[in-house]
C-alpha positions, 0 to 999 in steps of 0.5 A: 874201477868203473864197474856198472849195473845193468841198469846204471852208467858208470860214474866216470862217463858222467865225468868225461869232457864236456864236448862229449860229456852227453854223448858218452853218458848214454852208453849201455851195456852190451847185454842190454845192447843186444836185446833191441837186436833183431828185426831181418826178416827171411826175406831181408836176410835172402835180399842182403845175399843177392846183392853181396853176390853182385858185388862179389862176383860182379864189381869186385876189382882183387876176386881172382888175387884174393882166391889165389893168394888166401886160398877162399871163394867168397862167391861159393860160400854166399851161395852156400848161406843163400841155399840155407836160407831157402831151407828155412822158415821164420820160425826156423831161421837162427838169431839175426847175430849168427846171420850176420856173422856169417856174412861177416866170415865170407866178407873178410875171407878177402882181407880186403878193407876195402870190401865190407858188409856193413851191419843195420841197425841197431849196430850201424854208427855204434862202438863198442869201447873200454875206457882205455887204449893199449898199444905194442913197443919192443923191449929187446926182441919181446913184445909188450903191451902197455896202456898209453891213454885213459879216458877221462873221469875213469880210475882203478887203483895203480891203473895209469899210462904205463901200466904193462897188460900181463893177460886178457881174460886170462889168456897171455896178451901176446896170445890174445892179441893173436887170437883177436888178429885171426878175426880181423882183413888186415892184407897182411901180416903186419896189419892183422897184428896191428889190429888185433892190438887196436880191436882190444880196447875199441871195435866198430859194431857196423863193421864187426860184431859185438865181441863175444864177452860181455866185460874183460878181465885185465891183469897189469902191473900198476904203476907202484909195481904192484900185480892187479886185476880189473874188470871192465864191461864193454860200453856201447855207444853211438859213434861220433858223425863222420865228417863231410865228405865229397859230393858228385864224382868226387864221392866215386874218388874215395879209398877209405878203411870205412873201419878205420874210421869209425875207429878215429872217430872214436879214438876222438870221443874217447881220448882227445875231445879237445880236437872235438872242441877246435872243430867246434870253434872252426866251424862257428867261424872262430880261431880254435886254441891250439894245444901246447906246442902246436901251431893252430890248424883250420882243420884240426881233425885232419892235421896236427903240425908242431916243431919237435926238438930231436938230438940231431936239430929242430924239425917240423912234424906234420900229422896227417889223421884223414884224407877223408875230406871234401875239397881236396884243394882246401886240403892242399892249401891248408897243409901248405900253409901250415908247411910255410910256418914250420922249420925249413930245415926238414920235415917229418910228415907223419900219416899213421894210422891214417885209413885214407879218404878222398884219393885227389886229396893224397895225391894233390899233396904231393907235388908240394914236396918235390922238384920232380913231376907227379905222376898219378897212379893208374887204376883198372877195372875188373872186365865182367859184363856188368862193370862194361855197362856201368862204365858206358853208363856215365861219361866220366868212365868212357876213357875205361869203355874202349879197352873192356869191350876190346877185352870181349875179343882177346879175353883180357882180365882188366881193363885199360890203367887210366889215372883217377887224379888229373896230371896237370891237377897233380903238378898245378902248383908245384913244390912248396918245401925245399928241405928234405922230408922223411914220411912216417908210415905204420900197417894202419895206413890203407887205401888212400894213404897207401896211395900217399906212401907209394907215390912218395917213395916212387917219385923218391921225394925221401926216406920211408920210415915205417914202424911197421913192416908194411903199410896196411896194403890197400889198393883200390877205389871203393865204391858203396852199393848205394852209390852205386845204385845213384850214380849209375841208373842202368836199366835193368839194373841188379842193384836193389836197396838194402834194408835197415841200413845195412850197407856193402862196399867193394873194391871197384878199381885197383891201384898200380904204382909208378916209377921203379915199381911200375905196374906193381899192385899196392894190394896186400902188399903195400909199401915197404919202409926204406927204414925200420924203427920199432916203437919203443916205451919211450915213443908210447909215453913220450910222444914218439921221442925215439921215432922223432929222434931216428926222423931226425937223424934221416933229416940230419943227413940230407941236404937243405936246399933253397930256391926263392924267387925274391924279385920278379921285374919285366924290362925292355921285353926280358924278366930280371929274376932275384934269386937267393939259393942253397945247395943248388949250381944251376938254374934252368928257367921256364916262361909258360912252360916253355925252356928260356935259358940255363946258368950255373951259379953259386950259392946265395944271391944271384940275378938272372935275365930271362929273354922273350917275357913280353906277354909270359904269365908264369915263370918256373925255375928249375935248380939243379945239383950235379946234374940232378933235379933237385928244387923247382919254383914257380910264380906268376907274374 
């Protein structure tokens, strides 16, 4: 069963995969985690106060909405642990560990993923894990919890994918769930819920504290039927790096669940090291082996894509696990180029449990899915004195500068809805699929891929399928104190350096949506599915079969449209365009932006001659049915 002594690794860390073979086997105990715990002094500790006040009182974008809606003053309570701390000693301050769970407490009184304090080290980039994952599925109207994936090497008699968790150190699993969900900043409902699910089986020691138990006792049902009990010690390791991200302004363009994250990264370690070894390959400059079924992705910690067989057809299915990367365009490019080799006939993009990560990356992709023109979410700033100085600080913030100062005169609570991601960045190169789409969302989606779900559902690109009732509600630009501190140099500036590598990020600028919805804050509230699907045993064990299934029948439904541009020929001053069309009655052409002509034709081939294309460099053909906008292709010439 994996059991350890406190002075030996279990055997079956020993026999995990060989990309993370090493670096599991050098987990420890908790308990022989927590005693090289320790080293604030009173004087860190008071520093650590200060600057969470900063941020809190100062930067902070959701402060009145969070003391509104969750009924908590984050400012009060820090000044509360500020007075305790001058009325104590060195002598007489308590363990480090109840100093952090206090700052832990106020941080998540928000419910904000956004806005973290992160614990030093010993804690900073640890895990702590079992060697297993539990996940929930519906049988009728009652929820069970089931083992989904085990990490390799590790056995306990009857202990398989499938088995059913009864109780949790003897507290019934719905109950324990709960209790867990009541520990963790999910926006909402669904999200907490959620997390309490995931945070059985794995947490992130920078984000929370180490649980309270030093091992759990699960009671299953085992495969051959049969009531068991294991017992299991937390193991404590040091978490996969994160991946490269952004540099220069881009690094201040981030909407990322930092405890996402960690998570994903350790969900990598534990239960898909062979994801681990095609980033190895790719980043030795080799073609990674893709899985069975998958086609090979340059980026195979970002993307998995596949063809899916559903009783309505055959579909292509896209994962997006990340946007946290360093280039959105490279991201752009590989999701189009891995959109060009799957079916044409419809699309399942599916980005659960993806906390976000670079906001270009999620909004640049877009336009790749629709006729119809991108527009960027708008973000504001919170006015306050300090958030004025930064802004006048760097000429990147000066379009926010004119709307805070004249906030002084007319005491207006935010400043001016400006745009992170440029317009013509996010309608550059237009559509890319023309079948339809249906996006998969879950209340593990945040930030960035809250950003991604609500622009996909303003501009109507397709059906919202969620398997939760919300995503996860994240709507805001996080910035990190340190970032703060580097790219904003003010004089006389608040911010000072934290100790032991402790870290605090803050909702910088909150998001507000577009189109029907315009002017709606995605914070704590999120994108609602269009439709709802609950995961079944099935979708757990068999690769999302019913998901994939409901997907196909919202795809099955929907048209598939086609407008390809097959030739291209200059004559005599005009452009004789080759046309091959479906579900499309008419064309409008475009030659640098600027409208040439209108034809109705019909489906299938068609030719059409465009006049005044002496010196045009780029041709836009825009395909209409009944009237509606519904395909749009561009090329150069």
């Amino acid at each position: 069963m994996g059991r350890v002594t406190a002075d030996t690794t279990p055997d079956y860390l020993k026999r995990t995969a060989p990309p993370v073979r090493e670096r599991l086997a050098a987990a420890t105990q908790l308990e022989t985690f927590l005693a090289s715990a320790g080293a604030l002094t009173l004087e860190q500790r008071m520093l650590l106060v200060d600057q969470a006040l900063v941020l809190i009182e100062q930067n902070y974008v959701h402060l009145p909405l969070k003391m509104a809606m969750h009924a908590v003053n984050p400012v009060q309570r820090l000044r509360l642990v500020r007075r305790q701390l001058e009325q104590q000693t060195a002598d007489t301050m308590p363990p480090e560990w109840v100093f952090h769970a206090e700052m832990a407490t106020v941080f998540h009184s928000v419910r904000d993923l956004h806005t973290n304090y992160q614990l030093p080290a010993p804690f900073a980039n640890k895990i702590a894990f079992l060697p297993f994952r539990v996940e929930e599925c519906a049988d009728g109207s009652k929820p069970r919890f089931l083992v989904t994936r085990i990490t390799q090497g590790f056995s306990a008699p009857g202990f398989a994918p499938g088995v059913e968790i009864t109780h949790w150190s003897g507290i019934p699993i719905e109950q324990a769930v709960e209790l867990n969900a009541a520990r963790f900043a999910g926006s909402n409902t669904a999200a907490r819920r959620s997390r309490g699910v995931q945070s059985l089986t794995v947490r992130s020691l920078s984000a929370h504290l180490p649980p309270f138990e030093e091992w759990v006792t699960v009671s299953y049902t085992g495969s051959d039927g049969t009531a068991r009990e294991l017992r299991e010690n937390w193991q404590i390791v040091e978490n996969l790096p994160p991946m490269a991200g952004p540099t220069g302004e881009a690094a201040l363009v981030m909407g990322v669940d930092y405890e996402a994250d960690e998570i994903s990264r350790a969900n990598l370690m534990l239960f898909a090291p062979h994801i681990i070894e095609q980033q190895h390959a790719v980043d030795s400059g080799e073609s990674p082996a893709a899985a069975a079924g998958e086609i090979v992705s340059m980026m195979p910690k970002v993307f998995t894509a596949r063809t899916v067989q559903t009783p309505s057809g055959t579909f292509g299915h896209i994962r997006i696990h990340t946007f946290s990367v360093d280039d959105a365009g490279a991201f752009v490019g590989e999701f189009v180029r891995l959109l060009g080799q799957l079916p044409q006939n419809g699309l399942i993009v599916d980005v659960r449990d993806n906390g976000g990560g670079l906001v270009w990356a999620s909004e640049l992709a877009l336009q790749t899915l629709t006729p119809r023109r991108i527009t960027p979410e708008p973000f504001q700033f919170i006015n306050t004195p300090l958030n004025l100085r930064i802004c006048r600080s760097s000429p990147s913030l000066s379009p926010w500068v004119r709307s805070m100062e004249q906030a002084i005169e007319i005491g207006a609570a935010f400043s001016a809805a400006l745009p992170l991601t440029p317009e013509s960045l996010a309608n550059d190169i237009g559509q890319q699929y023309f079948g339809p789409v249906v996006l998969i969302t879950n209340a593990r989606c945040y930030s960035a891929t809250d950003m991604f779900a609500a622009g996909f559902q303003d501009h109507r690109i397709g059906t919202v399928l969620g398997t939760d009732d919300n995503t996860g509600a994240g709507g805001a630009n996080v910035w990190a104190q340190g970032d703060i501190m580097t790219f904003f140099p003010i004089s006389a500036s608040p911010y000072r350096p934290l100790p032991n590598g402790a870290g605090m990020r803050v909702a910088i600028r909150r998001s507000l949506r577009v189109g029907d919805r315009a002017g709606t804050p995605l914070e704590d509230l999120g994108v609602v599915p269009d439709v709802r699907h609950r995961m079944t045993r099935r979708d757990l064990l068999e690769a999302n079969a019913d998901l994939m299934a409901r997907a196909g029948e919202l795809l099955e439904a929907q048209p598939v449209r086609e407008l390809t541009i097959t030739d291209a020929i200059r004559a005599d001053g005009s452009l004789r365009l080759m046309l091959r069309t479906a579900n499309v009655d008419r064309v409008d052409v475009f030659l640098d932006r600027r409208p040439r002509t209108s034809v109705d034709i019909p489906d299938g081939q068609a030719e059409v001659n465009v006049p005044g294309a002496t010196t045009a460099e780029t041709v836009r053909v825009d395909g209409f049915a009944g009237g509606e906008l519904v395909a749009s292709r561009t090329k150069r010439l």
